[in-house]
TORLUM-731268 format. One line per 4 residues: their letters; for each residue x, y, z of N, C-alpha, C. Coordinates in steps of 0.001 Angstrom, whole numbers, plus 500000, padded with zeros to 6 digits. Each point is the difference from the previous one (the first is absolute). Example, Ala and Ser with C-alpha at 12.3 -4.5 7.8 and 13.67 -1.06 7.14 Angstrom:
AS> 513190/494310/507800/499110/501190/500000/500900/501200/500000  499650/501050/499280/500820/501190/500060/499230/501090/500730
***
This chain:
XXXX> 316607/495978/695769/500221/501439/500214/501435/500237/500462  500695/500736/499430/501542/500548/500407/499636/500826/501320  501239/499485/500978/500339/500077/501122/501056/501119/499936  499889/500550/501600/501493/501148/500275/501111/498833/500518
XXXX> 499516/498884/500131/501444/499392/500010/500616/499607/498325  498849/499509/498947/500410/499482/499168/500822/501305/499098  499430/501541/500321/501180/500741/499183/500988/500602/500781  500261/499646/501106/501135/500262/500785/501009/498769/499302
XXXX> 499757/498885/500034/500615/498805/499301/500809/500416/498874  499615/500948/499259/500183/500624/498753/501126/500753/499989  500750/500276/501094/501024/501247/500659/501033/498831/500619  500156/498474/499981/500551/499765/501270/501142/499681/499042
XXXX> 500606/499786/498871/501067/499835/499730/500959/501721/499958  499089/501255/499438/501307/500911/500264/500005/500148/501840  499143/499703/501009/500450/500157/501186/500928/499495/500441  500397/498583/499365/500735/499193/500444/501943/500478/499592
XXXX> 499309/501260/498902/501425/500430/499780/500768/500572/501273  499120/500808/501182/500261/501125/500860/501198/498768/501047  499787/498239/499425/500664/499308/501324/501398/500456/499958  500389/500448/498852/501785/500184/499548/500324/501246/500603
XXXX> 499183/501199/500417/500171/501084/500479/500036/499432/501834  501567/500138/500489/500179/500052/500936/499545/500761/501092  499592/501543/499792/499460/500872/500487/498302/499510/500610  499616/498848/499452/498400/500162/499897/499643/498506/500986
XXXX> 500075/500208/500952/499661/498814/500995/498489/499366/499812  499418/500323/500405/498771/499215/499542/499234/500796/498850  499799/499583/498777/498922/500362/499085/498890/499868/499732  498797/499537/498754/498973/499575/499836/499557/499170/501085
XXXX> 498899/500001/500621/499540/498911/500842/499263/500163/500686  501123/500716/500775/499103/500511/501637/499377/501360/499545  499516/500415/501755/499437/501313/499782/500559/501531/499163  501120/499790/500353/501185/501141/499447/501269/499411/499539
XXXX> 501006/500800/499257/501346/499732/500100/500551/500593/500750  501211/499205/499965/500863/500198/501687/501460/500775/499237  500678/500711/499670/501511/500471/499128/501025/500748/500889  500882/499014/500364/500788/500529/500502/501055/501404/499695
XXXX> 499938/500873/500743/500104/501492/499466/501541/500383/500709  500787/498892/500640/501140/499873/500757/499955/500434/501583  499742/501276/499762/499114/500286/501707/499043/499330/500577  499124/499943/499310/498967/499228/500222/498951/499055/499143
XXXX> 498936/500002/500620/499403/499191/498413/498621/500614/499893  499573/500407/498414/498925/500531/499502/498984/499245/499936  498996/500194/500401/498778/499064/499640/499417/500866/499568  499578/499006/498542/498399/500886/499021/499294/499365/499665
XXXX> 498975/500301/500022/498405/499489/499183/499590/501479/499053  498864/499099/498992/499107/501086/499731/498809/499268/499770  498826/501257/499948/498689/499112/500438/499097/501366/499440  498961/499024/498898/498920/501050/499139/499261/499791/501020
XXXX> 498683/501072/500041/498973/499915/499840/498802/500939/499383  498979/499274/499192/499438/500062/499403/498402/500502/500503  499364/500684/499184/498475/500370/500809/499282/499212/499070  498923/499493/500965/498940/498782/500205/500801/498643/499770
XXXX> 501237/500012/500370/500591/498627/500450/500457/500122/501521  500804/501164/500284/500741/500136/501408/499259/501234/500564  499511/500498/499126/498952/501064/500960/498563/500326/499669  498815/500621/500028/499171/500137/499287/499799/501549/499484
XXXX> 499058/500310/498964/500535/500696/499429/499583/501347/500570  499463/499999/500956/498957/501018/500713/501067/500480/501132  500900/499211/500309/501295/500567/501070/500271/501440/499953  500505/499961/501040/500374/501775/499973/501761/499970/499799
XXXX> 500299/500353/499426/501586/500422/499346/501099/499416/501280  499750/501084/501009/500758/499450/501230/500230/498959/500497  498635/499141/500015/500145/498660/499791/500766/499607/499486  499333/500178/498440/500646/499064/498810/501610/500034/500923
XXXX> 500607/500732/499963/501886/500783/500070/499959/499185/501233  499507/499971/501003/500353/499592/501212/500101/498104/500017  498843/499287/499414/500325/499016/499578/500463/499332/499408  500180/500814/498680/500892/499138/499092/501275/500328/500338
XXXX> 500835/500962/501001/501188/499876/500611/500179/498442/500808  498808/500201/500914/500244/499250/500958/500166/498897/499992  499071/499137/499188/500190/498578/498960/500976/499827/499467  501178/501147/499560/500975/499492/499119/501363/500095/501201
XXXX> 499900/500878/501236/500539/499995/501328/500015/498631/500357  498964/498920/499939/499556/498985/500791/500856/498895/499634  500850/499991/498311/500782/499362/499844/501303/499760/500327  500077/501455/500792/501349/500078/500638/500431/499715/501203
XXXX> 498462/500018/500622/499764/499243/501336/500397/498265/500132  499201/499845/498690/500034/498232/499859/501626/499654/499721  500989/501007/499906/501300/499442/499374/500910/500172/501510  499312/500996/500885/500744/499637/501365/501222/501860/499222
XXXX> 498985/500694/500450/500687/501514/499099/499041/501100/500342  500262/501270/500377/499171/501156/500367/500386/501222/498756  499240/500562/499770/500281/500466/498417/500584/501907/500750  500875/499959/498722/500454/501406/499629/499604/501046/499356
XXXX> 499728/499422/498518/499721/501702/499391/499368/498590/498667  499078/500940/499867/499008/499176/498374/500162/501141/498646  499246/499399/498976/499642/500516/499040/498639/499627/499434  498927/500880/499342/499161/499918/499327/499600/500277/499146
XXXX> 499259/498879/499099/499455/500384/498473/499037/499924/499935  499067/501342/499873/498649/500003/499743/499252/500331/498859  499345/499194/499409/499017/500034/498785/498477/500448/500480  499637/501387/499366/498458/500627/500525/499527/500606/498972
XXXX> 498695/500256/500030/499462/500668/498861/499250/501180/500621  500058/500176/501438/499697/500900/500523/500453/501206/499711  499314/501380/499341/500533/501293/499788/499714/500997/500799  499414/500105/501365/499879/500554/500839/501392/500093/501670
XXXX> 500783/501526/499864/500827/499600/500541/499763/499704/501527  498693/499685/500530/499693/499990/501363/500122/498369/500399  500016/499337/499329/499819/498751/499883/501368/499356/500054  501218/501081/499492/501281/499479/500357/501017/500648/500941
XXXX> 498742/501002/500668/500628/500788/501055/499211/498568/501361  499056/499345/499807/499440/499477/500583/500812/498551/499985  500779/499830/498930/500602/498230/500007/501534/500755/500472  500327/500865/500034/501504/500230/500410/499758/499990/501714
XXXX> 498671/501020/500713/499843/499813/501307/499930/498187/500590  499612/499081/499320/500208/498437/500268/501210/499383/499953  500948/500811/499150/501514/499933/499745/500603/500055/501475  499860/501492/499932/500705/500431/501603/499372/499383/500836
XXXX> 498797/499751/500002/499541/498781/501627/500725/499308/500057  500475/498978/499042/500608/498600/499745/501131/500169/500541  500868/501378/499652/501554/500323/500096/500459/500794/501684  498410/500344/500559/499879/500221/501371/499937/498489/500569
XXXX> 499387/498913/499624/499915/499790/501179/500802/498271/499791  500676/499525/498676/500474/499285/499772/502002/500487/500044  500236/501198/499946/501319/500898/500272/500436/499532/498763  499587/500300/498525/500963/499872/498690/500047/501308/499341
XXXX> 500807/500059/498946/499896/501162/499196/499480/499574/498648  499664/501070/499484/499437/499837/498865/501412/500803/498628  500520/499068/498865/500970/500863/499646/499807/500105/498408  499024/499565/499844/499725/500776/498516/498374/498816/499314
XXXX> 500272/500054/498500/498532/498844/499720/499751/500287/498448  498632/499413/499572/499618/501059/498542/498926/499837/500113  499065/501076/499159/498750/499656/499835/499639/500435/498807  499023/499107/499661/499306/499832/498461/498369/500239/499561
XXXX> 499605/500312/499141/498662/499709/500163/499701/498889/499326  498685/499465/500494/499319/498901/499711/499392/499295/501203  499416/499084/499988/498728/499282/501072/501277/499874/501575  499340/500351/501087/500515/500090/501081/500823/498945/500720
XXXX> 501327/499812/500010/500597/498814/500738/501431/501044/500530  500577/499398/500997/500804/500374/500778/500818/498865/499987  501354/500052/499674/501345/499499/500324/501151/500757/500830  500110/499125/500847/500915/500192/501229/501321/498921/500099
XXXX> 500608/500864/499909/501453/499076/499887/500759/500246/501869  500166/499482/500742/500505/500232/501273/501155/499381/500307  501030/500393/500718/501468/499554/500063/499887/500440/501632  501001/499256/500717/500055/499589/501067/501110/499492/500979
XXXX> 500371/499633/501046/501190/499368/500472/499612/498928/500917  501069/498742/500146/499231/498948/501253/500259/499863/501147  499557/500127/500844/499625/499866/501388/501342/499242/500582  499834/498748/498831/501089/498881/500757/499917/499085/498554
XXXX> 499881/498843/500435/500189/499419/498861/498868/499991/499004  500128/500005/498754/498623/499800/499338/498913/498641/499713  498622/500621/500347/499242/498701/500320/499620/499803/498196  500039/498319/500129/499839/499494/498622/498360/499209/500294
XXXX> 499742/499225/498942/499084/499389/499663/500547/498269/500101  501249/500094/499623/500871/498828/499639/500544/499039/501327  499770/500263/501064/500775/499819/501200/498937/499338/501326  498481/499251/499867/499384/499151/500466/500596/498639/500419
XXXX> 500273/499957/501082/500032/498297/500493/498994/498910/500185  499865/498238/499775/499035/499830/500486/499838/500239/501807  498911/500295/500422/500092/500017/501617/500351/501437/500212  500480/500730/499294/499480/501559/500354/498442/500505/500302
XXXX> 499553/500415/500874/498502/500839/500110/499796/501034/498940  498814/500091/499842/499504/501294/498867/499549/500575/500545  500230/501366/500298/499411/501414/500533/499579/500791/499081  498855/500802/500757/499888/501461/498911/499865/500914/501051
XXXX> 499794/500923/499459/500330/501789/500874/498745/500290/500681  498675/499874/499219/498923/500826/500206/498668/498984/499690  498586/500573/500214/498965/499800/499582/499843/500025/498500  499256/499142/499752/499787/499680/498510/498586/500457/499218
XXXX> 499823/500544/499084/498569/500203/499975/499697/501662/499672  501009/501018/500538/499189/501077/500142/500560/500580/498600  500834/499546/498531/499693/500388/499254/498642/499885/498750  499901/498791/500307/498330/499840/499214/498755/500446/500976
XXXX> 500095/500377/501618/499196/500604/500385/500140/501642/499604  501091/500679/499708/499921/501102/500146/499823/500523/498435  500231/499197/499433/498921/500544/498292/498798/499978/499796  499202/498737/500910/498690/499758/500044/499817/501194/501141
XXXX> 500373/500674/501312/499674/500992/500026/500109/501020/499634  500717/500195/499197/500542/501715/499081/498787/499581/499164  499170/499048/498778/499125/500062/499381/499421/500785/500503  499398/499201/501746/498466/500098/500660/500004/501497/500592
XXXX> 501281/500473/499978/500305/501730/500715/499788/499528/501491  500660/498956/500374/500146/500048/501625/500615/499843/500555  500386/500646/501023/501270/500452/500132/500541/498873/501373  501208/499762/499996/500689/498705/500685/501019/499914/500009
XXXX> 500913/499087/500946/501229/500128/499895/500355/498882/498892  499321/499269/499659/500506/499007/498787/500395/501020/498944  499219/501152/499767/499630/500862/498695/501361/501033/500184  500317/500425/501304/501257/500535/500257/501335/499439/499323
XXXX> 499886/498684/500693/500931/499333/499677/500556/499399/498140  498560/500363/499425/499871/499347/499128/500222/501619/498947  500182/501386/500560/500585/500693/499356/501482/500505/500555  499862/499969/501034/501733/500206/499960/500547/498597/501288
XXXX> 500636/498980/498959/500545/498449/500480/501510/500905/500598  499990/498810/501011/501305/500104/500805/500798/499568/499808  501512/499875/499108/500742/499227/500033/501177/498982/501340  499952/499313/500520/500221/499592/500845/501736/500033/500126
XXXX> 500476/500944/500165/501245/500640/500440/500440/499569/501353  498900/500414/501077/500814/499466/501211/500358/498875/499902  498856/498926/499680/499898/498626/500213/500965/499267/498941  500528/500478/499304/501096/499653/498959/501168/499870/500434
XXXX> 500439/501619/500719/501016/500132/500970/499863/498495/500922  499166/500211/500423/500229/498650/501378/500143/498839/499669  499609/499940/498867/500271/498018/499448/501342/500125/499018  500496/500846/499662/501178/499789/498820/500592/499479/499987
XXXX> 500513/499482/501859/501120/499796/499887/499886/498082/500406  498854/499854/499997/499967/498611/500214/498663/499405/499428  498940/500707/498944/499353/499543/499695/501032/499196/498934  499324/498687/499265/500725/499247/499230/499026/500157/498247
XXXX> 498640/500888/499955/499982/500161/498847/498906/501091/500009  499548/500797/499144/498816/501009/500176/499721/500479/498678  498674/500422/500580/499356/500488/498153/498698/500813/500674  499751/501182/499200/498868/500937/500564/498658/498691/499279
XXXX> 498923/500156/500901/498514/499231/499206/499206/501160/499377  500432/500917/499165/499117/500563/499304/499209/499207/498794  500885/499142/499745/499079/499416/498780/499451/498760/500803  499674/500066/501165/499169/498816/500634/500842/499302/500658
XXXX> 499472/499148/501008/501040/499164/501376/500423/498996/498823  499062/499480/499427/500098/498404/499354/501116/500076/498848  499408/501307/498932/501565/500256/499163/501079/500242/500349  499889/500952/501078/501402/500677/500535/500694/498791/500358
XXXX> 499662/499218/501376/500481/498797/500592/500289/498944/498995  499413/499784/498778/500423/499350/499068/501345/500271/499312  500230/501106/499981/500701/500501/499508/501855/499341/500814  499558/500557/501107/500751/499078/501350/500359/498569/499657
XXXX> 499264/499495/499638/500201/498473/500259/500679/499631/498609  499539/500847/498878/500712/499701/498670/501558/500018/500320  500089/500883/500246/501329/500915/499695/500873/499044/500784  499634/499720/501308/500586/499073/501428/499821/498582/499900
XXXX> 498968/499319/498705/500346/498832/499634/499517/499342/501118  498425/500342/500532/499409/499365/501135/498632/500319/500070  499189/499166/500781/498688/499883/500115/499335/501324/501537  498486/500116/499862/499823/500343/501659/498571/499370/500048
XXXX> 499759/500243/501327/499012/499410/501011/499826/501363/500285  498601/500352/500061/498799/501297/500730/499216/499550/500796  500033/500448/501130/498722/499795/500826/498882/501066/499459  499003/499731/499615/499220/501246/499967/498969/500290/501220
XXXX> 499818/499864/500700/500062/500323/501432/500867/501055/500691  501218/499868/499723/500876/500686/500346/500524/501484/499094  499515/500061/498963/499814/500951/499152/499329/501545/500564  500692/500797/500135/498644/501508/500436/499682/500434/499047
XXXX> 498686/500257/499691/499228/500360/499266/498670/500839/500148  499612/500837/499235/498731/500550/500577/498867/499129/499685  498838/500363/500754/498963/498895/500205/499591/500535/498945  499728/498691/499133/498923/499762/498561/501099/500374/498944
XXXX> 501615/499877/500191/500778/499625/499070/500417/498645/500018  499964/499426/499140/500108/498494/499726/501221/499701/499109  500259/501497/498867/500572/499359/498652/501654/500672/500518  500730/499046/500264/501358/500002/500336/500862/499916/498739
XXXX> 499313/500365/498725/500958/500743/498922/499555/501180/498848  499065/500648/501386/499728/501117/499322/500799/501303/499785  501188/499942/501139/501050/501176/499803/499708/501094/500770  500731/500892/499372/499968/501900/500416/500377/499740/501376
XXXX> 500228/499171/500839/500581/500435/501682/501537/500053/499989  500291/501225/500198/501428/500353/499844/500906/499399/501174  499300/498563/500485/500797/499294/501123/501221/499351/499641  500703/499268/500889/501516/499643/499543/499600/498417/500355
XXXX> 500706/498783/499089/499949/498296/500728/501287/499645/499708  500193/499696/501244/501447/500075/499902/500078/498298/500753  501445/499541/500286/500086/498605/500466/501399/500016/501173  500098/499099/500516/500835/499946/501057/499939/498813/500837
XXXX> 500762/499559/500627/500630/498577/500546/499410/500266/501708  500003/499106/500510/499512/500061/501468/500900/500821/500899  500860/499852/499728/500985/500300/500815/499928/502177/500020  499201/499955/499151/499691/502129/499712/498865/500307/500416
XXXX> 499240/499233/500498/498178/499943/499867/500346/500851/501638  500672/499699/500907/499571/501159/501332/500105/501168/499906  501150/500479/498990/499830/501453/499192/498729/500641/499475  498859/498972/500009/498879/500857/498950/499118/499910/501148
XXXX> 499474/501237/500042/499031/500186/500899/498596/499893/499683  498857/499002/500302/499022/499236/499731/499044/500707/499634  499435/501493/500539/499532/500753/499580/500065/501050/498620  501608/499626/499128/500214/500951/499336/500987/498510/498741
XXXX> 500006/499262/500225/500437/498913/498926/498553/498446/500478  500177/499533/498878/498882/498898/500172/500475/498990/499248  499708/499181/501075/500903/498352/499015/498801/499370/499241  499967/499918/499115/498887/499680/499268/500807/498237/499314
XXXX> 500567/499321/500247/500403/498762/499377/501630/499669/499856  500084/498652/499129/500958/499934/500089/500571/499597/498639  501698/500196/499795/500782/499639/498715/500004/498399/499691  499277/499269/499645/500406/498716/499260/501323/499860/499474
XXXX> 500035/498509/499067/500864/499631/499119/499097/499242/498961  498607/499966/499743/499526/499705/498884/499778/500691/499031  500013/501325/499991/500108/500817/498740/498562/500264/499508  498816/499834/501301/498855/499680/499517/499303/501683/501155
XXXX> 499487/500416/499894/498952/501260/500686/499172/499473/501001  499795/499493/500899/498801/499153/500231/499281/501475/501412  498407/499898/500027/499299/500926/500795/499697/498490/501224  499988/500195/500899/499054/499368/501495/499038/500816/500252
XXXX> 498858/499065/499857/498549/501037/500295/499440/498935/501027  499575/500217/501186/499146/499077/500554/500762/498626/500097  501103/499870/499840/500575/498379/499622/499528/499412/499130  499636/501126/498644/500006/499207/498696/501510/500933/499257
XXXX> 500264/498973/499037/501128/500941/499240/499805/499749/498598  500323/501257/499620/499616/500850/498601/501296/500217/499067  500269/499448/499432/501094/500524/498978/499490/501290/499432  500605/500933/499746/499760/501494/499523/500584/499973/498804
XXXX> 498767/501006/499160/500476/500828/498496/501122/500954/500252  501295/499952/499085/500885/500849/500407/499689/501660/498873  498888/500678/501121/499392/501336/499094/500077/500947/501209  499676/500896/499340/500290/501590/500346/499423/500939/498895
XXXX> 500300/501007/500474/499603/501503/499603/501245/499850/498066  499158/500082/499236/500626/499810/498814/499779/501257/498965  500587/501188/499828/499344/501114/498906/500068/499460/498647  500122/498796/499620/499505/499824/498367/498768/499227/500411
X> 499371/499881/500635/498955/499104/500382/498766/501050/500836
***
């Protein structure tokens, strides 16, 4: 079965053209690009989403607008960047204009309470997906994927778990803070700010701890060690590459670890040099499938 990595593969020789453009500091890879704009530097992502893949189809509009901002916000978090002003492209087949008086009110939530502007977009008809293109500036330096030591610690931001709890409660209609969370995700802005300037690599885990962190170790040309013990998680989540938690895993050297405050970063393991994933359960160890949240799958 074709993979979203195997047709991304498909793109990597014209990306590789953007290396000759001096202007364009980091490209393909990470969460966003980084383009130096002389004043300062631009960071962009863009990020679909799709109904009954990223939302279900029974959502209410506001939603839909409020999340699929926020998910594509979350990449700008992971690059060590607080966003400016976006754009959106929306495809609907909806002909009722209450329904887009209802996805523009999810707009302005997003732009209340994340501080961006909104400066233009298109929309089309046909089956419902939302593209969000978001641009941004960095904090400090920009956090890569590429930049893991062995003997760095692995942190993440938050609890794990409450996006596959909060779909299984939006099914059941019950109402929770997983289900909150799981319609309008937080992009982790403060906590971005506070590590920029000395985390040594980062990547949002929306597509799961195990892909995301994989992702880490590719790029950085290194292995990790998980305690899963040490993992937060909600009780009766087990599957650590199921995705949707708009948390940040980021890495860092001992010498930064009194900076993170224990209640609000979690050391969940450590950076190898075998190039291998390995889980600690009980003092058995598990080599891990390197999977995640995949939309051709």
């Amino acid at each position: 079965m074709i993979s979203e990595t195997d047709i991304l593969k498909t793109f990597q020789h014209l990306v590789k053209r953007s290396d000759a453009d001096e202007s364009i500091i980091i490209g393909s890879g990470d969460d966003a690009a980084v383009i130096n704009t002389k004043d300062k530097c631009l960071v962009h992502s863009v990020d679909i989403s799709k109904i009954n893949s990223h939302f279900p189809r029974n959502f209410l509009p506001n939603d839909i607008a409020y999340r699929s901002i926020a998910i594509a916000l979350s990449d700008l978090a992971a690059m060590g960047a607080y966003p400016s002003f976006i754009t959106i492209g929306l495809t609907c087949d909806e002909k009722k204009i209450e329904w887009y008086e209802r996805f523009s009110k999810g707009v302005e939530e997003s732009m209340n309470e994340f501080n961006f502007s909104l400066v233009g977009g298109d929309i089309t008809y046909g089956e419902l997906s939302v593209c969000v293109n978001v641009f941004g500036y960095l904090f400090d330096k920009p956090l890569l994927r590429s930049g893991a030591k062995p003997g760095d610690k692995i942190f993440i931001t938050g609890q794990l778990g409450h996006g596959q709890k909060g779909l299984e409660d939006f099914k059941r209609k019950n109402d929770s803070i997983s289900l909150e969370k799981f319609k309008k995700p937080t992009p982790q802005f403060k906590k971005s700010k506070h590590i920029s300037s000395f985390a040594s690599s980062c990547v949002d885990i929306s597509d799961g701890l195990i892909k995301d962190l994989t992702s880490i170790c590719s790029m950085s040309q290194v292995g990790a060690k998980i305690i899963y013990e040490d993992i937060p998680k909600l009780r009766g989540i087990d599957d650590l590459s199921y995705g949707d938690d708009f948390e940040l895993c980021f890495t860092t050297s001992d010498k930064n670890i009194k900076q993170l405050n224990k209640d609000d970063y979690f050391c969940i393991g450590e950076i190898t040099s075998d190039k291998e994933i390995t889980l600690l359960n009980a003092n058995n160890e598990v080599k891990l499938e390197k999977d995640g949240w995949d939309s051709f799958k």
